[in-house]
C-alpha positions in Angstrom: 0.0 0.0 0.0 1.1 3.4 -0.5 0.6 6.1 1.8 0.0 9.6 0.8 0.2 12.0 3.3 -2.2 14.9 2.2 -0.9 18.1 4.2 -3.6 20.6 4.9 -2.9 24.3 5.5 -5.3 26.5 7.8 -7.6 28.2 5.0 -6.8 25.3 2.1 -9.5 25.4 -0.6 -11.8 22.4 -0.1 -12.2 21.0 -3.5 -8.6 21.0 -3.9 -8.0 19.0 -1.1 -11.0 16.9 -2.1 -9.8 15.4 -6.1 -6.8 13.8 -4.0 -9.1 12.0 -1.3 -11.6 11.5 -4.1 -9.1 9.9 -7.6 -7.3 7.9 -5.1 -10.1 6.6 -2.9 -11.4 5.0 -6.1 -7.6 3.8 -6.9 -8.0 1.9 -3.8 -11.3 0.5 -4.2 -11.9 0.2 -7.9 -8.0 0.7 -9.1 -5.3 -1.5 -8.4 -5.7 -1.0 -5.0 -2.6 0.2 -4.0 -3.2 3.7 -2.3 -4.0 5.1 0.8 -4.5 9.1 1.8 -3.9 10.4 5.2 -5.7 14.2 5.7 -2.8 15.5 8.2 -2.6 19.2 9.7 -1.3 21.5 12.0 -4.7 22.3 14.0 -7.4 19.8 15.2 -10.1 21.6 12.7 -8.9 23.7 9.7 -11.4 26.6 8.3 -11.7 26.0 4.7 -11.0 29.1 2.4 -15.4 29.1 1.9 -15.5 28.8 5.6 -16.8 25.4 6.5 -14.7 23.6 9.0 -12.6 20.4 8.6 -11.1 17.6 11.0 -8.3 16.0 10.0 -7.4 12.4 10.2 -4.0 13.0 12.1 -2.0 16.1 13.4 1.4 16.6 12.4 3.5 15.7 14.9 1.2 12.2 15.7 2.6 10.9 12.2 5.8 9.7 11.1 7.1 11.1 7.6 9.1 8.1 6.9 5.9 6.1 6.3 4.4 8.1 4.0 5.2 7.6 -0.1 4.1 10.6 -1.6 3.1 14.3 -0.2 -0.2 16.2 -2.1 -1.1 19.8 -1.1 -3.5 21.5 -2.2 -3.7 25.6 -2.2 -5.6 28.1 -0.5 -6.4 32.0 0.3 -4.1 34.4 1.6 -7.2 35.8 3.2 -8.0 32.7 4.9 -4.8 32.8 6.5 -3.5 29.6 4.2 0.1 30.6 4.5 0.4 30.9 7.9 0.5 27.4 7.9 1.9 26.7 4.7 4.9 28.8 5.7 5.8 27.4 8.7 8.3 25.6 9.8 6.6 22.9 10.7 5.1 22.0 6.6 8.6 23.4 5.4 10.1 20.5 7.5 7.6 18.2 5.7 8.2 19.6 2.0 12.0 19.1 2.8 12.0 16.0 3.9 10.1 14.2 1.0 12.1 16.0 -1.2 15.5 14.9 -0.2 14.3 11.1 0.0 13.0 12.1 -3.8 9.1 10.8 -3.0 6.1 12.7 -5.4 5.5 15.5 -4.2 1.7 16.9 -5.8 0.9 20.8 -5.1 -2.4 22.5 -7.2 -2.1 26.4 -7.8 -0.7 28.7 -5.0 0.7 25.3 -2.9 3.8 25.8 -4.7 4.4 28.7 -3.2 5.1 26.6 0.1 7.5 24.5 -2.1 9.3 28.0 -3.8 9.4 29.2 0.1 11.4 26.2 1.5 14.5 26.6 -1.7 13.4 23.1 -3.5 12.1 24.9 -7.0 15.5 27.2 -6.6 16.5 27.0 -10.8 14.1 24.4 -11.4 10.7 24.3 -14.0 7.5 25.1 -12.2 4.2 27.6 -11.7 1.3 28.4 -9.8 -2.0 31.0 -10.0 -1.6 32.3 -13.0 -4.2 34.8 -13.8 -2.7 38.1 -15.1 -4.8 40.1 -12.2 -2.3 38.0 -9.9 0.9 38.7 -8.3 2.0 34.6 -7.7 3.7 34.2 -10.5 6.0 37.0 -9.6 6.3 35.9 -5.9 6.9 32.5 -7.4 9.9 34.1 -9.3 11.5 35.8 -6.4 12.4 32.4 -5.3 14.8 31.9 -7.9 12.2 29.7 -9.5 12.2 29.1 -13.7 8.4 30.0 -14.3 6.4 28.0 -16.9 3.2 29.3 -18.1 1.4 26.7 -18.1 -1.2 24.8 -16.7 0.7 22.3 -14.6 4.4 21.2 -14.7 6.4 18.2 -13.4 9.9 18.7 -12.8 11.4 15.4 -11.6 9.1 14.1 -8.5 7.5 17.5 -8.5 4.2 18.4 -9.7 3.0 22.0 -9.9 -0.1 23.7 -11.8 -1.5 26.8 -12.2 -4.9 27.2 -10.6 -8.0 25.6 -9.4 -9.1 23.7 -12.7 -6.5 21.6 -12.5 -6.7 20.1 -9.9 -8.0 16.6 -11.2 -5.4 16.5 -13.6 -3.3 17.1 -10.6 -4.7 14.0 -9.1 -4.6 11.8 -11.5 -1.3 13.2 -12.3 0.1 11.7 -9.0 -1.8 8.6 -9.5 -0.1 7.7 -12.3 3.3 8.0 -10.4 2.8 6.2 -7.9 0.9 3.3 -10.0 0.9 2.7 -14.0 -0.6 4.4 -16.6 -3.1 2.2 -17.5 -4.3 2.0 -14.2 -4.8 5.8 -14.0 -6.6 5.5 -17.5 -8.9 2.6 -15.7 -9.8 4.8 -12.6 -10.4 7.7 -15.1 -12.8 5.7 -17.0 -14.1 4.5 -14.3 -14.8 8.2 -12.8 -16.0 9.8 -16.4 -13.0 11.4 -17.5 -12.6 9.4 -20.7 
């Protein structure tokens, strides 16, 4: 089984939290069956961005990274507090350590800001919220990071994308990284996407 830990951020925008839970839950049930998430955060309930509030499974510091396989964040709203958490040292501790040990790590739109914030996009391929009323992309930048305009980029064991809509390509993105290809094209047809 492979564990993904999916790392919530105070004020994380629900229905990007919600394609991970949602194209690997059917991996494991309808799929090959090989993947588990774990819904992990810093605070015993999380206020969503639209503010409803969440509980996750397990708090930070009851888990150990070493058994997880892959990390999947999902973004939120500055105005929701979202990088409060994201930027602490605590999640920077988490980005870090699945980066050096080279697991998959999965952000949607503004999440990889966390990632440009801890130095592991530093000369590397990657973007985030990329609508030209927004500043990201520049604050992306100003961590030494090689901005791609596009919708979502994977540099290595890094996957990065550019705003809400993708987020099930995101998904299904990571799911095909830590299974097979054809299995990710089952569990799409499976879930309508062919």
């Amino acid at each position: 089984m492979k564990k993904i830990l999916l790392l919530l951020a105070n004020g994380f925008e629900a229905v990007e939290a919600s394609v991970f839970t949602d194209v690997l839950g059917w991996n494991k049930w309808e799929g090959d069956g090989t993947t588990e998430v774990v819904t992990v955060g810093l605070h015993k309930q999380l206020q969503c961005t639209w503010n409803f509030l969440v509980t996750p499974e397990k708090l930070l510091h009851e888990i150990a990274l070493e058994d997880f396989d892959a990390l999947a964040i999902p973004g939120g709203f500055e105005e929701a507090g979202f990088y409060e958490d994201a930027f602490s040292d605590e999640f920077q501790q988490v980005i870090t350590h699945f980066n050096e040990h080279q697991k998959p790590i999965a952000t949607i739109c503004v999440a990889s800001l966390a990632l440009g914030h801890c130095g592991i996009l530093q000369n590397k391929q990657a973007t985030t919220y990329n609508h030209p009323t927004s500043k990201r992309l520049e604050q992306l930048r100003s961590y030494k990071v090689d901005i791609v305009n596009e919708r979502i980029v994977q540099t290595e064991h890094i996957i990065t994308s550019s705003n809400p809509g993708t987020a099930f390509d995101v998904a299904f993105g990571l799911l095909e990284m830590l299974t097979t290809s054809e299995n990710t094209l089952r569990v799409k047809d499976l879930m309508g996407f062919n």
